[in-house]
FIPA-680078 format. One line per 4 residues: number of its first residue (from 1); for each residue x, y, z of C-alpha. Coordinates in Angstrom, 2 decimals. Layout:
! FIPA-680078
NUM> X,Y,Z  ...
***
This chain:
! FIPA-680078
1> 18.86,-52.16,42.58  21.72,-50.79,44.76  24.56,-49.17,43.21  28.14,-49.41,45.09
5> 32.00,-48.38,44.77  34.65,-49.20,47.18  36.75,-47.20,48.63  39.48,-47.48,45.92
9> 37.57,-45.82,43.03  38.62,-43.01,42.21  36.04,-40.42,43.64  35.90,-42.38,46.61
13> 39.90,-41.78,46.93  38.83,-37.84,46.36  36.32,-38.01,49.51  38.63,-40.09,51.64
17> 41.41,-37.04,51.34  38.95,-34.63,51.59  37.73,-36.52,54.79  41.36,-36.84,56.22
21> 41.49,-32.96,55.76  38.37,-32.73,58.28  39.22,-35.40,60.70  42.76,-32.67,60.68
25> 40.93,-29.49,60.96  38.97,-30.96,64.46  42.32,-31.72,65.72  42.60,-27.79,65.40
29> 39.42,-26.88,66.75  36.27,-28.77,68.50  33.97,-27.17,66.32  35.72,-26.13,62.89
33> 34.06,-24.19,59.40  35.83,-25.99,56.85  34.70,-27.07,53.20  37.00,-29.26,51.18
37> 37.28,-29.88,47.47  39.51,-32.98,45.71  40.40,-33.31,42.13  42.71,-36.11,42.18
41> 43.92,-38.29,39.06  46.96,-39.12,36.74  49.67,-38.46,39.11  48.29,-35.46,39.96
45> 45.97,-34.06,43.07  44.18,-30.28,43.42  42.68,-29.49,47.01  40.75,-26.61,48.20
49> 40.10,-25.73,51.16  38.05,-23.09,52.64  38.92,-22.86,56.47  38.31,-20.99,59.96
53> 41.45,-22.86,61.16  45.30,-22.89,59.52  46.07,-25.79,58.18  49.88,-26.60,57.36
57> 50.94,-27.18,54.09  53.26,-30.97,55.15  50.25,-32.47,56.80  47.69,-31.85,53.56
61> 50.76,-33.49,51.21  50.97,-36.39,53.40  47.53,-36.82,53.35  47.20,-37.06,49.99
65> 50.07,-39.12,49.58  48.82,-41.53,51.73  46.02,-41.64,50.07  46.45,-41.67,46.81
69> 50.01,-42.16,46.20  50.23,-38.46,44.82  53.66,-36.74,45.77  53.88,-33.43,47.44
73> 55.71,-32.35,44.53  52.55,-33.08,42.59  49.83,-31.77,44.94  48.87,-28.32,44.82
77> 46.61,-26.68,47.61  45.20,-23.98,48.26  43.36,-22.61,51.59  41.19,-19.43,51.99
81> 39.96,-18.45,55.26  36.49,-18.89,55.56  34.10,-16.03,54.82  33.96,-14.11,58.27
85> 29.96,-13.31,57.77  29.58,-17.03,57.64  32.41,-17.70,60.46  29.91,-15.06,62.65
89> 26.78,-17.50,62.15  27.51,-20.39,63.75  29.54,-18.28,66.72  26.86,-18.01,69.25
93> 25.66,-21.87,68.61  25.03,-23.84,65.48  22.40,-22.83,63.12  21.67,-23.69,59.46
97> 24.13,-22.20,57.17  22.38,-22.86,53.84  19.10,-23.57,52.67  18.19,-27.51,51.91
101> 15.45,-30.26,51.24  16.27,-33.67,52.31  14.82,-36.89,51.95  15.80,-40.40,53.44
105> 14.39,-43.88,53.11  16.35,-46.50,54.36  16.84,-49.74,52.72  18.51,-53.11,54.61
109> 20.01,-54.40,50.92  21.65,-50.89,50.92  23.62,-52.23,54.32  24.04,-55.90,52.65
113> 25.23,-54.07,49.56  27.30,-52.12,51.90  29.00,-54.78,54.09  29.56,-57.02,51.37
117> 31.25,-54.70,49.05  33.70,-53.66,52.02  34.28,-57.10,52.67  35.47,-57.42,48.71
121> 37.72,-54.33,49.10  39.74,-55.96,52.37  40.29,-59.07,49.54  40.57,-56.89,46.30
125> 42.02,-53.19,47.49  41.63,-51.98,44.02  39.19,-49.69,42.37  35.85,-51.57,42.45
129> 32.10,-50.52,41.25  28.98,-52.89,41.80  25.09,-53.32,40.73  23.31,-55.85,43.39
133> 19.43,-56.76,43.10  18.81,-59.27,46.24  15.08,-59.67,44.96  16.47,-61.46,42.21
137> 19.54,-62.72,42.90  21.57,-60.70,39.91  24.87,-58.83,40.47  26.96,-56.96,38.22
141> 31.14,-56.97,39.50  32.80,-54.94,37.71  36.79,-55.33,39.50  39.82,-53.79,38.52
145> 43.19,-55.51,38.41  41.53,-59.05,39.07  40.66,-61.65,36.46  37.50,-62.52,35.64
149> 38.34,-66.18,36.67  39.85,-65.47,39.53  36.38,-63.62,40.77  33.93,-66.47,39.55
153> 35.83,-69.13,41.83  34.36,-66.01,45.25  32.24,-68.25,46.98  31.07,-64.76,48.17
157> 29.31,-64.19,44.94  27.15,-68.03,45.40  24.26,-66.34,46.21  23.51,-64.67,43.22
161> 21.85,-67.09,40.41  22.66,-64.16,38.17  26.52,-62.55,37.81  27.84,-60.65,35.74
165> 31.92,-60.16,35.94  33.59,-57.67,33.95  31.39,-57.14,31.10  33.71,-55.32,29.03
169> 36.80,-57.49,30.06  39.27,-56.99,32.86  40.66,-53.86,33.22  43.00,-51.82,35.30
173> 41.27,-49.24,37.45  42.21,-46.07,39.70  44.00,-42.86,39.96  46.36,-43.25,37.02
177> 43.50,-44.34,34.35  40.90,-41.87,35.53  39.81,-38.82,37.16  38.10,-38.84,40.78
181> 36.64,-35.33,42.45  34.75,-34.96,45.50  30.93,-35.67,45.87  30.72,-37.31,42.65
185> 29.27,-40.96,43.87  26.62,-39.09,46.04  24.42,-42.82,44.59  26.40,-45.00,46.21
189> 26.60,-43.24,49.77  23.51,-43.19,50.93  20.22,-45.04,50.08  17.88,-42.75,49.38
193> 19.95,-40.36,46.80  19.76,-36.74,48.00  21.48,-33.89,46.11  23.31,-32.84,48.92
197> 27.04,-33.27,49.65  28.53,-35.24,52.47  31.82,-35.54,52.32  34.42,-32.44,52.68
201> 32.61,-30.71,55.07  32.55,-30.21,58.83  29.40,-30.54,61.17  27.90,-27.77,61.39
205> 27.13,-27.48,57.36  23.29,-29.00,57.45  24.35,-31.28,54.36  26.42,-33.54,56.65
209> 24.28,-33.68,59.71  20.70,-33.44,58.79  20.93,-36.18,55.97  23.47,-39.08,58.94
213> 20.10,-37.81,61.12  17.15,-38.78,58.93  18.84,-41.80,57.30  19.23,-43.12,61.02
217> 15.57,-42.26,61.68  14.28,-44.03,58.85  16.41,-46.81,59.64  14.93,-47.20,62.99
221> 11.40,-46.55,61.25  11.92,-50.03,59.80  12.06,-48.13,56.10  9.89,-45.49,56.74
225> 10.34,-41.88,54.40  11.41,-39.02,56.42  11.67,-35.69,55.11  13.72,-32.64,56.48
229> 13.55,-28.85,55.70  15.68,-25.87,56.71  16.23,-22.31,55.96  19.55,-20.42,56.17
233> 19.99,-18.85,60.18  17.27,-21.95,61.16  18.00,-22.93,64.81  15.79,-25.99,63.97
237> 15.07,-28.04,61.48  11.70,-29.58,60.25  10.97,-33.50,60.19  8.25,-34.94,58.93
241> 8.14,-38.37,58.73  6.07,-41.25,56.68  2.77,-41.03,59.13  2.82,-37.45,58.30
245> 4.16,-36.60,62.40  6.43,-33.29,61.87  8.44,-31.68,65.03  10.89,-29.84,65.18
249> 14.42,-30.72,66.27  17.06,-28.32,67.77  19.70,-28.24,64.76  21.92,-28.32,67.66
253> 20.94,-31.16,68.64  21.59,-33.10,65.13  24.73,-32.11,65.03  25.64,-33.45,68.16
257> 24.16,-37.34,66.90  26.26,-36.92,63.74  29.31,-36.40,65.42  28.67,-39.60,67.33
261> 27.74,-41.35,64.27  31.10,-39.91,62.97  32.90,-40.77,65.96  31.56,-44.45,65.67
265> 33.11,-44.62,62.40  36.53,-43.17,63.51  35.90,-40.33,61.60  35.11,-38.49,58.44
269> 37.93,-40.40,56.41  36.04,-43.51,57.22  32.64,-42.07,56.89  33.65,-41.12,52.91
273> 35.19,-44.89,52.44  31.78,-46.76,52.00  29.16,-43.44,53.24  26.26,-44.51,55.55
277> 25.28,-48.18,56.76  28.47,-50.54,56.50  29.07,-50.25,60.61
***
């Protein structure tokens, strides 16, 4: 069973700002420290933003108004520079800010899931949440601001012999009926669910990079589970992968693949629209 939102949903609109803000900050810097928060809801939007770069107040509003249709007048934000003891670590060359445990096992209905709800959003660019089973052939569509009818007559939605539309009726979705905040749909980013938070933050934080690495190992392991440990000051991190082969890869290094991941996305407001696997 894979569990998606688009990119309208609420939480998904929270990332997607809090992405903007970090595609912004590396127009500052090549290599920024920057951690981003979103609360974002009933005309109303709350960023934080702890940052080794200045960041002007005009750009964050429209940002979020672009976004989420919030008015500067409405937005309130806050930045704090970044702790300098933690600005010092990464000075003479990246190494692992925080300690974390990450696991990755990619799974190709994940992508379908993926490529097919981002499909639906370019047609329905409303808040959106979705259950797909491929092994059976069962879908749950649960689609704001469209009709039930209206969604039944998707030819898209022929290859499921089981679908369930709107189970609790139609309904009017996004930022003015509920709440979204950052990191909060951690499920439908990524296949594997880790605890770890990928949206909001720049590079060099091991949350971002180590868990776009593994998930594109596993990938090209054809599915395989691939595990990944680091300690805080680590200039490597540990692998280990399915066969039980572990090696140790420059953390360096990672971070250089996720920012070409990133990159191939066009950045970290596009990675937070739909998370790993839709490209």
């Amino acid at each position: 069973m894979i569990e998606k939102v688009n990119k309208c949903h609420p939480d998904k609109v929270a990332d997607r700002i809090a992405g903007a803000i970090v595609d912004y900050a590396y127009t500052l810097d090549d290599n920024p420290q920057i951690a981003v928060e979103a609360l974002v809801g009933h005309g109303r939007a709350t960023v934080i933003a702890e940052t080794s770069v200045t960041l002007e107040d005009g750009i964050i509003e429209r940002i979020v108004k672009r976004i989420s249709g919030v008015p500067a007048e409405d937005t309130d934000f806050i930045q704090v520079t970044q702790d300098p003891h933690l600005s010092e670590n990464q000075r003479a060359g990246f190494r692992c800010g925080d300690n974390g445990v990450f696991t990755a096992k990619w799974n190709e209905d994940y992508a379908k899931a993926t490529k097919l709800v981002h499909a639906l959003g370019m047609v329905y660019p409303f808040d959106g949440k979705f259950l797909f089973d491929f092994e059976k052939g069962a879908a749950t569509i649960c689609q704001s601001n469209v009709t039930a009818a209206e969604l039944e007559k998707d030819m898209v939605f022929c290859q499921f012999k089981t679908l369930t539309i709107n189970p609790l009726g139609d309904w009017t979705g996004g930022t003015d009926t509920d709440t979204g905040c950052t990191n909060r749909k951690l499920g439908s980013d990524q296949p594997f669910c880790n605890p770890n938070g990928l949206h909001g933050k720049d590079l060099s934080k091991a949350d971002v990079s180590v868990s776009i690495c593994i998930n594109a190992m596993s990938r090209e392991l054809k599915g395989a589970f691939v595990r990944a440990y680091c300690s805080i000051g680590d200039e490597a991190v540990a692998i280990i992968t399915e066969s039980g082969e572990a090696k140790k890869v420059p953390f360096a290094d990672i971070v250089e693949f996720a920012r070409n991941y990133i990159r191939s996305l066009g950045g970290f407001e596009k990675f937070a629209e739909y998370g790993m696997g839709w490209n």
